[in-house]
C-alpha positions as CSV (number, residue, x, y, z in Angstrom):
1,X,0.0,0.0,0.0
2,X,1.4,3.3,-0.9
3,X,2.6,5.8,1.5
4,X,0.0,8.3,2.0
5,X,1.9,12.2,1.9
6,X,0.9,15.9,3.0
7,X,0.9,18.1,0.1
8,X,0.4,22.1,0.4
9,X,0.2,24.0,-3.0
10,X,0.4,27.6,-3.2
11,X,-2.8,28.9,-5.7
12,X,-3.6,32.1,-6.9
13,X,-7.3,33.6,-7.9
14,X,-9.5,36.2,-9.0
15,X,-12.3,35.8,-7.0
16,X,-14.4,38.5,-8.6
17,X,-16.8,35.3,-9.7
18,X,-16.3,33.2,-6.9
19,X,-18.5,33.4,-3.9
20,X,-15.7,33.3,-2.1
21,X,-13.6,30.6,-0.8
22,X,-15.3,27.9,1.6
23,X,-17.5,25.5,-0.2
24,X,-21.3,26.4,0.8
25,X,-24.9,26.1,-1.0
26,X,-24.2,28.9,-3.6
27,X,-21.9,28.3,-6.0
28,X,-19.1,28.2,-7.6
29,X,-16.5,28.6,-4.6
30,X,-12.9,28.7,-4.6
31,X,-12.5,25.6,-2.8
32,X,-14.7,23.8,-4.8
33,X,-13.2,23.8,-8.2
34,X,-10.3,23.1,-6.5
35,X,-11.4,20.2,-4.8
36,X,-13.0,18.9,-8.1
37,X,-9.6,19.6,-10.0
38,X,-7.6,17.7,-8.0
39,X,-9.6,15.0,-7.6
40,X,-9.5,14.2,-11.0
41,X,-5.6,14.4,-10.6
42,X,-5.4,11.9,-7.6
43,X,-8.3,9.5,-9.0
44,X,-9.9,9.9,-5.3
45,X,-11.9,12.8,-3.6
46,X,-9.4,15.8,-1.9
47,X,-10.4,17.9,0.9
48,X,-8.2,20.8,1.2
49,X,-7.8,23.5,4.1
50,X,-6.5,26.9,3.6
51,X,-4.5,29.5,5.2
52,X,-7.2,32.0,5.2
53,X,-10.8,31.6,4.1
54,X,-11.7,34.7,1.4
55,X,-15.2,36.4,0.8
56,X,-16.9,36.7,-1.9
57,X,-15.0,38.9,-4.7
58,X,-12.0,38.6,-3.1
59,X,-8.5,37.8,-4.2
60,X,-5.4,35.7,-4.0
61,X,-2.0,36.0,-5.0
62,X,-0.7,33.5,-2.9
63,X,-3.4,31.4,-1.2
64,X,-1.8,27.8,0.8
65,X,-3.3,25.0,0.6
66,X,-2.9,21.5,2.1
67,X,-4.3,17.9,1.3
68,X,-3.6,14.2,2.0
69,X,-2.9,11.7,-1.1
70,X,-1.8,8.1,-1.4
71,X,-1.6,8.7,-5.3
72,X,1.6,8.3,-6.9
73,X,2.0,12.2,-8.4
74,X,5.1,14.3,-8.6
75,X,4.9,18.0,-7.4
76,X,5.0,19.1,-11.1
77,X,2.3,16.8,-11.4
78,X,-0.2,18.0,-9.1
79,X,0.8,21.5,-10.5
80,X,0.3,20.7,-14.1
81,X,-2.6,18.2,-13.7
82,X,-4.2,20.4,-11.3
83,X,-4.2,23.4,-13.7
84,X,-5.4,21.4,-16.5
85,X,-8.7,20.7,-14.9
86,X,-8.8,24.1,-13.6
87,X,-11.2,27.1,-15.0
88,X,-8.5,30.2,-15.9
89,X,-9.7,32.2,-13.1
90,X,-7.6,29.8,-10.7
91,X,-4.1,28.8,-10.6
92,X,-1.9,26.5,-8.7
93,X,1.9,28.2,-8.9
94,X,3.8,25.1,-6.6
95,X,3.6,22.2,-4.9
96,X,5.4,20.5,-1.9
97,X,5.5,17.8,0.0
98,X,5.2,18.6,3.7
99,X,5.8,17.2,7.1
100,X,2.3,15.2,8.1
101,X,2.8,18.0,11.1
102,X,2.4,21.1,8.7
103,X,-1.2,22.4,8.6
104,X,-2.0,25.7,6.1
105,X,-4.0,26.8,8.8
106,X,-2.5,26.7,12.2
107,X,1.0,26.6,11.0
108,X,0.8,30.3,9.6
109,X,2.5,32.9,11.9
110,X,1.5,35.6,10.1
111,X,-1.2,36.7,7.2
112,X,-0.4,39.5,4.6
113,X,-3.2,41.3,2.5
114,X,-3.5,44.2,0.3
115,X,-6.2,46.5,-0.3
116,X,-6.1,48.7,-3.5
117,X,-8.0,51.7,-4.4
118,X,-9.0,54.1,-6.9
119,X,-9.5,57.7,-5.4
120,X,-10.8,60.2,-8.4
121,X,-14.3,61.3,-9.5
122,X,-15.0,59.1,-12.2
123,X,-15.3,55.8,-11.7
124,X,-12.6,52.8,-13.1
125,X,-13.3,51.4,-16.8
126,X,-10.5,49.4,-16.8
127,X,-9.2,47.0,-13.8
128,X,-12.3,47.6,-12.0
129,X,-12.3,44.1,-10.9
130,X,-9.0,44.6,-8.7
131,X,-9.5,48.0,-7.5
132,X,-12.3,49.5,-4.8
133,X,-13.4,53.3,-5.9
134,X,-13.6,56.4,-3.7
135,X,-15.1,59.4,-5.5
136,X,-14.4,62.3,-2.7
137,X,-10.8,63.0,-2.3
138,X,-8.2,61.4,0.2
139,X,-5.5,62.9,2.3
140,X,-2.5,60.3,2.3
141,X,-0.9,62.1,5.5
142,X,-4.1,61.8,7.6
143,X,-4.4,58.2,7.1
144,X,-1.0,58.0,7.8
145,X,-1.6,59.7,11.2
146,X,-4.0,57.3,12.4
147,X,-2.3,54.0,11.8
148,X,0.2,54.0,15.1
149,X,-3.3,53.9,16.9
150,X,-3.6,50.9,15.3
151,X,-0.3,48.7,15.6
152,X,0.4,46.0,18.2
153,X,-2.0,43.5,20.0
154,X,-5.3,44.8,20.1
155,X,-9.3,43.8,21.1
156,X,-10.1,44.3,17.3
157,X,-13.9,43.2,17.6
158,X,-14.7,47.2,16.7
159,X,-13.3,46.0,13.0
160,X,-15.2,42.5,12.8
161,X,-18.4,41.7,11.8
162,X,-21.2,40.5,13.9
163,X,-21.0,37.2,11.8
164,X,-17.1,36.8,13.2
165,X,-16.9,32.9,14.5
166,X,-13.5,33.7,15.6
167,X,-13.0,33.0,20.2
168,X,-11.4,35.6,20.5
169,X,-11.1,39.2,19.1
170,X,-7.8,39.7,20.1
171,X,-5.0,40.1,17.1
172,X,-1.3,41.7,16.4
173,X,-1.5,44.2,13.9
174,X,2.5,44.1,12.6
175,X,2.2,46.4,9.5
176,X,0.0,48.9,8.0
177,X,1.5,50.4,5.3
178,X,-0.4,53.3,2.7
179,X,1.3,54.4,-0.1
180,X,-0.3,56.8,-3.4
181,X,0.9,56.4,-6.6
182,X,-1.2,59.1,-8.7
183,X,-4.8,58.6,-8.0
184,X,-4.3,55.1,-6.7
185,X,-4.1,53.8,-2.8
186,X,-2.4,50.6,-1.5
187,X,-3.1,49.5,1.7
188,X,-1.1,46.6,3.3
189,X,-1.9,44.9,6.3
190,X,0.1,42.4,8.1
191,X,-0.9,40.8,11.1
192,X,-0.5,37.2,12.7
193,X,-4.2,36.1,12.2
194,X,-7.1,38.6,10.6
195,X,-10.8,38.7,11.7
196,X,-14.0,38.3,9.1
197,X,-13.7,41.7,7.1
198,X,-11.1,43.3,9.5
199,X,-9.4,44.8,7.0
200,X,-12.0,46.1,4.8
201,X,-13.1,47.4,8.1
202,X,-10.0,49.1,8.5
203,X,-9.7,50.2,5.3
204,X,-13.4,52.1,5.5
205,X,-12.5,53.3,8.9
206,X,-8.9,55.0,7.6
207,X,-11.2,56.5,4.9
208,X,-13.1,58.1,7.0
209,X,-10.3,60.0,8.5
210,X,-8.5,60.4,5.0
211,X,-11.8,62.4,3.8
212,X,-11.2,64.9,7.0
213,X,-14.4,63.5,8.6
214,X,-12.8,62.0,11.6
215,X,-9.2,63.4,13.1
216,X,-6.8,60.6,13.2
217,X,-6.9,60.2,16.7
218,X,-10.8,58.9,16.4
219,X,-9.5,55.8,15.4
220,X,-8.2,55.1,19.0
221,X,-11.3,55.9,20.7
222,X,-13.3,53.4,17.9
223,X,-10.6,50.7,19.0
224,X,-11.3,51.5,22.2
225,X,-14.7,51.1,21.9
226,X,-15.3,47.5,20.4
227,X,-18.3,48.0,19.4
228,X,-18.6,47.9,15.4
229,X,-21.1,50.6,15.1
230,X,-18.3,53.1,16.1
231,X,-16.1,51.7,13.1
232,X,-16.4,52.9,9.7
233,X,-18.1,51.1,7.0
234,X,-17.0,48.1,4.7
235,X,-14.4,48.1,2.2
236,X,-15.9,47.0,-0.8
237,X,-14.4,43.2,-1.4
238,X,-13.3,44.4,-5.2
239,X,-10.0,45.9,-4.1
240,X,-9.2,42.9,-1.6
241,X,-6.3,40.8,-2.2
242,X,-4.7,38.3,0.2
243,X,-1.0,38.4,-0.9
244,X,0.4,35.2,1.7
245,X,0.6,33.9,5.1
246,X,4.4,32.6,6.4
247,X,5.2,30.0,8.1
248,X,8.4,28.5,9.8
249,X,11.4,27.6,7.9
250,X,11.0,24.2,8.9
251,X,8.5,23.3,6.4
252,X,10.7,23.7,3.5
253,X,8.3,26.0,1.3
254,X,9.0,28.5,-1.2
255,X,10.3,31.7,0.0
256,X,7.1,34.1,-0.9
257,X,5.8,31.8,2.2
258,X,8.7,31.5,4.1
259,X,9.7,33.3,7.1
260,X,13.2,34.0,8.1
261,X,11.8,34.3,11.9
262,X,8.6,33.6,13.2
263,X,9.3,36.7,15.6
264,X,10.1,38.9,12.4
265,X,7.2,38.2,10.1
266,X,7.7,40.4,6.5
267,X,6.6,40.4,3.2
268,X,7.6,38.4,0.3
């Protein structure tokens, strides 16, 4: 009988058509044309996990993945057969074998995401699929202001929604980072584990201090205040992309995925 082996695959998407990742009664999902793709690959049903589970319209560049197989595949194999039975919307970029101890899930240490938008009166023709739109202007410095109050461990439940399954509320908020390039915004958040919507929460509440509405300091007091109806509102999920989460060198994975330090999480 054939050894069965861990595999994780890193997979990228556009999940403007998706509703979002976890398998559930409207489809298509994420996970389920996965599931169905490599299926055909191993000749058995596969049940993956993820790092992160995404919503509905929202992105991946670098999604984990794990799943258990007795088939006899190579890693190109599961990358080239996998893609083959994929629709074009979904990719899978590598694939390793793993340590039966490596979960995508709980072996993270930390999750990046980027949140991209378009900040001009008329709204986006092109690359409207990757990019949220903000018609009243944006003050970069502002925003800027109010992201100290922000950093660190944190009772984030004032930036979750009310259909948050997570235990606890309580996160580390390593890196928010806003940068303008002409009339476009890039958020991006790093943390060690995010709550449902938290950062399109955060995004809507930084806009609410970058159109002067709020002084940057109000961001501390909604914090402060965990209660949601303080916060701003939603992001929309257009602009949303996760980017990666990291994990321990131990597991051997492809550097994009791959932390130096646990203690040090950064960006690929």
């Amino acid at each position: 009988m054939d050894a069965v082996l861990r595999i994780a695959l890193g997979v990228e998407y556009d999940g403007t058509d998706y509703y979002g990742w976890q398998i559930q009664a409207q489809s298509p999902t994420v996970q389920e044309v996965l599931q169905a793709a490599l299926s055909q690959v191993a000749d058995h049903p596969v049940e993956v996990t993820c790092a992160g589970r995404t919503d509905t319209g929202v992105h991946a560049r670098c999604q984990v993945v794990h799943f258990d197989s007795a088939a006899q595949r190579g890693e190109r194999g599961w990358v080239l057969g996998g893609n083959a039975n994929l629709p074009d919307s979904v990719a899978i970029r590598w694939a390793r074998v793993v340590p039966a101890s490596f979960h995508a899930r709980f072996s993270a240490r930390r999750r990046a995401y980027r949140y991209s938008l378009l900040n001009r009166w008329v709204r986006p023709g092109l690359g409207g699929r990757y990019l949220a739109w903000e018609r009243r202007p944006l003050s970069l410095l502002k925003m800027r202001a109010a992201v100290p109050h922000l950093l660190g461990e944190h009772d984030f439940r004032a930036f979750r929604t009310v259909h948050c399954q997570a235990p606890s509320p309580v996160r580390t908020l390593h890196r928010l980072d806003i940068a303008q390039d002409g009339d476009e915004f890039r958020f991006e958040v790093e943390a060690n584990a995010f709550l449902h919507h938290m950062v399109r929460n955060l995004v809507g509440t930084l806009m609410v201090v970058g159109r002067g509405e709020q002084p940057p300091e109000w961001v501390a007091e909604v914090l402060r205040s965990r209660d949601r109806c303080q916060a701003g509102p939603t992001a929309p999920s257009a602009g949303l992309c996760f980017l990666a989460p990291g994990y321990p060198t131990e597991f051997g994975l492809p550097a994009e995925v791959c932390l130096a330090s646990p203690e040090l999480p950064s960006l690929p």
